[in-house]
C-alpha positions in Angstrom: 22.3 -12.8 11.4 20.5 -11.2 8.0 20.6 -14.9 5.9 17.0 -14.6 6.4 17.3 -11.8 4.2 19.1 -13.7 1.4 16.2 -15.0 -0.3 14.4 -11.6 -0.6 17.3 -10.4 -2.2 17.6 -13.1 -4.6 14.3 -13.0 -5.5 14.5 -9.2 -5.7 17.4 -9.2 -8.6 15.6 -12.3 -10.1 12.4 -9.4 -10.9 15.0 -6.8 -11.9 16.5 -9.1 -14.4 13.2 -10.1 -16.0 12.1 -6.8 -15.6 14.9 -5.4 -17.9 14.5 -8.6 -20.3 11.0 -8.6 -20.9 10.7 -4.2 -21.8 13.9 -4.9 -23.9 12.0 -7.1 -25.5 8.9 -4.8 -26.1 11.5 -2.8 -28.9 12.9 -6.3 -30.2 11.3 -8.5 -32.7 9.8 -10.7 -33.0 6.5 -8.8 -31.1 4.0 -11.5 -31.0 1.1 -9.3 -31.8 -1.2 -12.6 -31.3 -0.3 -13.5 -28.0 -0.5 -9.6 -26.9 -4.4 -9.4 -28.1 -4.9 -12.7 -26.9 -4.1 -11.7 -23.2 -5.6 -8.5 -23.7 -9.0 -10.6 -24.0 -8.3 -12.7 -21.2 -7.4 -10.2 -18.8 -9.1 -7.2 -19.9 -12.3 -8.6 -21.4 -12.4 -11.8 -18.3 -11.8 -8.9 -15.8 -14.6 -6.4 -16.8 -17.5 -8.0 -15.1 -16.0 -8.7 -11.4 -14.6 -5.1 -12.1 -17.6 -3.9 -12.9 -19.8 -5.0 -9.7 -17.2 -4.1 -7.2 -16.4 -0.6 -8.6 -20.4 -0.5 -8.7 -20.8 -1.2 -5.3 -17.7 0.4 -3.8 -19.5 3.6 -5.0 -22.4 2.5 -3.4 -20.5 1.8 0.0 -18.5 5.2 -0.1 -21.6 7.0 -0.7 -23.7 5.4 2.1 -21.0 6.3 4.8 -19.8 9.4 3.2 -23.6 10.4 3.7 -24.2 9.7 7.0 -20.7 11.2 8.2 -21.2 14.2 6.2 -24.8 14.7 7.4 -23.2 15.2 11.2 -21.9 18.2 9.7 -24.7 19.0 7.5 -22.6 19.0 4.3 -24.0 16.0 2.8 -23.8 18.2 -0.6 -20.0 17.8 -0.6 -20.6 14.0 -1.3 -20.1 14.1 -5.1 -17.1 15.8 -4.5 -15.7 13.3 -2.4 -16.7 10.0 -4.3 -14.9 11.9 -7.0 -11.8 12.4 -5.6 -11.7 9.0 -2.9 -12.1 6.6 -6.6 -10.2 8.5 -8.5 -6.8 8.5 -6.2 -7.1 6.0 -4.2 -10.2 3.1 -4.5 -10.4 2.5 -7.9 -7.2 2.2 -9.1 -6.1 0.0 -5.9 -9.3 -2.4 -5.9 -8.9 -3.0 -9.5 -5.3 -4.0 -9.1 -6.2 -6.2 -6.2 -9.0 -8.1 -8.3 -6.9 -8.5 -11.3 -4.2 -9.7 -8.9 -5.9 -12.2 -7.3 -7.5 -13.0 -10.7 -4.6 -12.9 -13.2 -1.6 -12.8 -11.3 -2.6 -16.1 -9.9 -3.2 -17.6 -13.6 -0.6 -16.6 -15.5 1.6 -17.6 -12.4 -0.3 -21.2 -12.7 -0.2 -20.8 -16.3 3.7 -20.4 -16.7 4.3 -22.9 -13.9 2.4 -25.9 -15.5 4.6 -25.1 -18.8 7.8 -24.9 -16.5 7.0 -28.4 -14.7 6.1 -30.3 -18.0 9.6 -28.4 -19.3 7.6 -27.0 -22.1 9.9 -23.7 -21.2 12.8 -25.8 -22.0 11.6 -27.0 -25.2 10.9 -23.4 -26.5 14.7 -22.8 -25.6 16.0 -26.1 -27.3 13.9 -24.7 -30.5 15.6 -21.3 -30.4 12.6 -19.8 -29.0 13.3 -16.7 -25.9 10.3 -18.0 -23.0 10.7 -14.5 -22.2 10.2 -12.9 -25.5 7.2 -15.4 -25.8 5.4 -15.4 -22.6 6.4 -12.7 -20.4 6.5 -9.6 -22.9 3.0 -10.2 -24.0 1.6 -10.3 -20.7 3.4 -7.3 -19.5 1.9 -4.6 -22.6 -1.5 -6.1 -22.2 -1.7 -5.5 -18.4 0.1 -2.5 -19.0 -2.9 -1.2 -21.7 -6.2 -2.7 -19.9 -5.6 -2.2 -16.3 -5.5 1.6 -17.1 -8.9 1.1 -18.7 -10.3 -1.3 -16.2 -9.7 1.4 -13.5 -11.1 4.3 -16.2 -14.5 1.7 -15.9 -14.3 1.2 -12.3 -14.0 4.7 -11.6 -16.5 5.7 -13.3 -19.4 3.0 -12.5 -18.5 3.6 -9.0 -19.4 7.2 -9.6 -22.4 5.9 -10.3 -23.6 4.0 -7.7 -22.4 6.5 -5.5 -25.1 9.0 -7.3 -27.9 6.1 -6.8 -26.8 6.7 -3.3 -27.2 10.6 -3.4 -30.3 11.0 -5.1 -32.1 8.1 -3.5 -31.3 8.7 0.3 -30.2 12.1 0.4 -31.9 13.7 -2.2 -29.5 15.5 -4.2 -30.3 16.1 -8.0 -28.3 14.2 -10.5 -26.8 17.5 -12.0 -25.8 18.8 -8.6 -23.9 15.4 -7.7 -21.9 15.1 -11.2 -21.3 18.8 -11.8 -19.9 19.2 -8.3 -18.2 15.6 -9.0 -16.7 16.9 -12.1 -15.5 20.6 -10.4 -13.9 18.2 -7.6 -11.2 16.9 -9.6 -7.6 18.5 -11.1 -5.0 17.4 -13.1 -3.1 15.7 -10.5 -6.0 13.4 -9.7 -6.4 12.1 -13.0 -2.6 11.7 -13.2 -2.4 9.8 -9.9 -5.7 7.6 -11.0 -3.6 6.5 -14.4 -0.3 6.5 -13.1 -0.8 3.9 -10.6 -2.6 0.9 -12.2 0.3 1.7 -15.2 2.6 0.6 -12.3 0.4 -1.9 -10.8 0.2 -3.7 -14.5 4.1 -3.8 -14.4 3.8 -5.4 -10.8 1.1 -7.6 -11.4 2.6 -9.3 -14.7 6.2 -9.6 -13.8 5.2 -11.0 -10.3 2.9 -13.7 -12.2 5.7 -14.9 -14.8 8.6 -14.6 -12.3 6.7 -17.3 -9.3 5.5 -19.1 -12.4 8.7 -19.6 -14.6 10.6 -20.4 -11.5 8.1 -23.4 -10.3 9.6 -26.2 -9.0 8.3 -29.5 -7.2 5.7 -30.7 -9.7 2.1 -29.5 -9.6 2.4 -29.1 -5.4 5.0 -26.6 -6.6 2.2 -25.3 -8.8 0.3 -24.2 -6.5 2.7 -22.9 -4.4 3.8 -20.5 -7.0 0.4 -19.5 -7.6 -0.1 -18.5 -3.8 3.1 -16.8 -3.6 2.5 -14.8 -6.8 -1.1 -13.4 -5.2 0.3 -12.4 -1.9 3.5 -10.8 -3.1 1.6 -8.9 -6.1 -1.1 -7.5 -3.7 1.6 -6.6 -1.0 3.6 -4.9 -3.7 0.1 -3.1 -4.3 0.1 -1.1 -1.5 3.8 -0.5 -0.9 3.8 1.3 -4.0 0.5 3.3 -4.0 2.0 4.3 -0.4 5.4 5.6 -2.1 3.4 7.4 -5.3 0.7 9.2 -2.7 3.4 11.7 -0.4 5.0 12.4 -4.2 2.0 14.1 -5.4 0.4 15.4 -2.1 3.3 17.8 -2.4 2.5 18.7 -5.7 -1.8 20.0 -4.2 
């Protein structure tokens, strides 16, 4: 009755395994320093300008129907207050996941799996080489250090096109918008905004290297992988940002 469950399971201890292989490896040498950078460029630095408009124009959004809902109630000055706080917790650090998701997770996961099918993976074990050492590690501290910053930057740059918004249309002073922007937000918030795209880098990259190191079927399999490794990173997205918010709307 539940072997339709079997395969989620699997799949399940198969993250949990590579999980614990590839931080295990973060404290073991060798550390690859190279291949850490390296995907720090390619992720962080390939990331920044699609990062960049949307988190530009999700401010711009948020502050154009903030405005109007807020003007019902004539307390259209409250807006800077709650562009602050909606980016902070919730729409900067998810969006960004989702792009680098749908970005990264699909090419390391296309990456990996090209290697896998041309048994390039096996190679690097027949030379004494750990694939996971090599490949998965790397990928899983540079996520872990620029998706942090990549929401720091989205945050922020949507801040500012949700003060375009404010002084444009409704006419509220610079100042006013980022003083009462700035008053908006507590400890928690900034807490909640870092926390989660830490744990979203841990999902993205582990997601990514598990579909793609366990490609099979040639390059059909390939793509496959790739698919899989998208849809099961940006579901995992919003199961945990759902799990982290009740923990610290106890703690307001």
């Amino acid at each position: 009755m539940l072997d339709f469950l079997k395969p989620w399971i699997e799949r399940f201890q198969e993250f949990l395994y590579l999980a614990a292989r590839a931080f295990r490896n973060i404290f073991r040498t060798p550390h690859y320093a190279d291949d850490i950078f390296i995907q720090m460029d390619v992720i962080g630095v390939g990331s920044l300008p699609i990062v960049i408009l949307v988190g530009f124009f999700s401010g711009i959004i948020l502050g154009l129907q903030l405005g109007r809902a807020l003007g019902t109630y004539g307390a259209q000055e409250q807006i800077g207050q709650i562009v602050a706080i909606s980016l902070v917790r919730e729409f900067g650090p998810v969006l960004t996941a989702l792009l680098v998701a749908g970005r990264n997770a699909s090419g390391i996961a296309s990456e990996l799996g090209s290697m896998k099918v041309t048994e390039q993976i096996d190679a690097m074990r027949a030379l004494g080489t750990d694939p996971i050492q090599k490949l998965v590690t790397p990928r899983l501290v540079a996520l872990m250090v620029v998706l942090p910053l990549l929401t720091i930057i989205a945050d922020f740059i949507g801040m500012i096109g949700g003060a375009l918004i404010s002084f444009g249309l409704l006419n509220i002073t610079w100042s006013y918008y980022w003083s009462s922007a700035w008053r908006a937000l507590i400890y928690q918030d900034l807490a909640q905004g870092l926390i989660k795209p830490f744990l979203f880098a841990i999902i993205i990259s582990l997601v990514g290297c598990l579909y793609g190191m366990s490609t099979t079927g040639g390059t059909q399999g390939v793509g496959r992988a790739t698919t899989q490794a998208v849809v099961v990173a940006s579901i995992w997205i919003f199961v945990i940002t759902s799990l982290i918010d009740p923990i610290f709307f106890k703690t307001y």
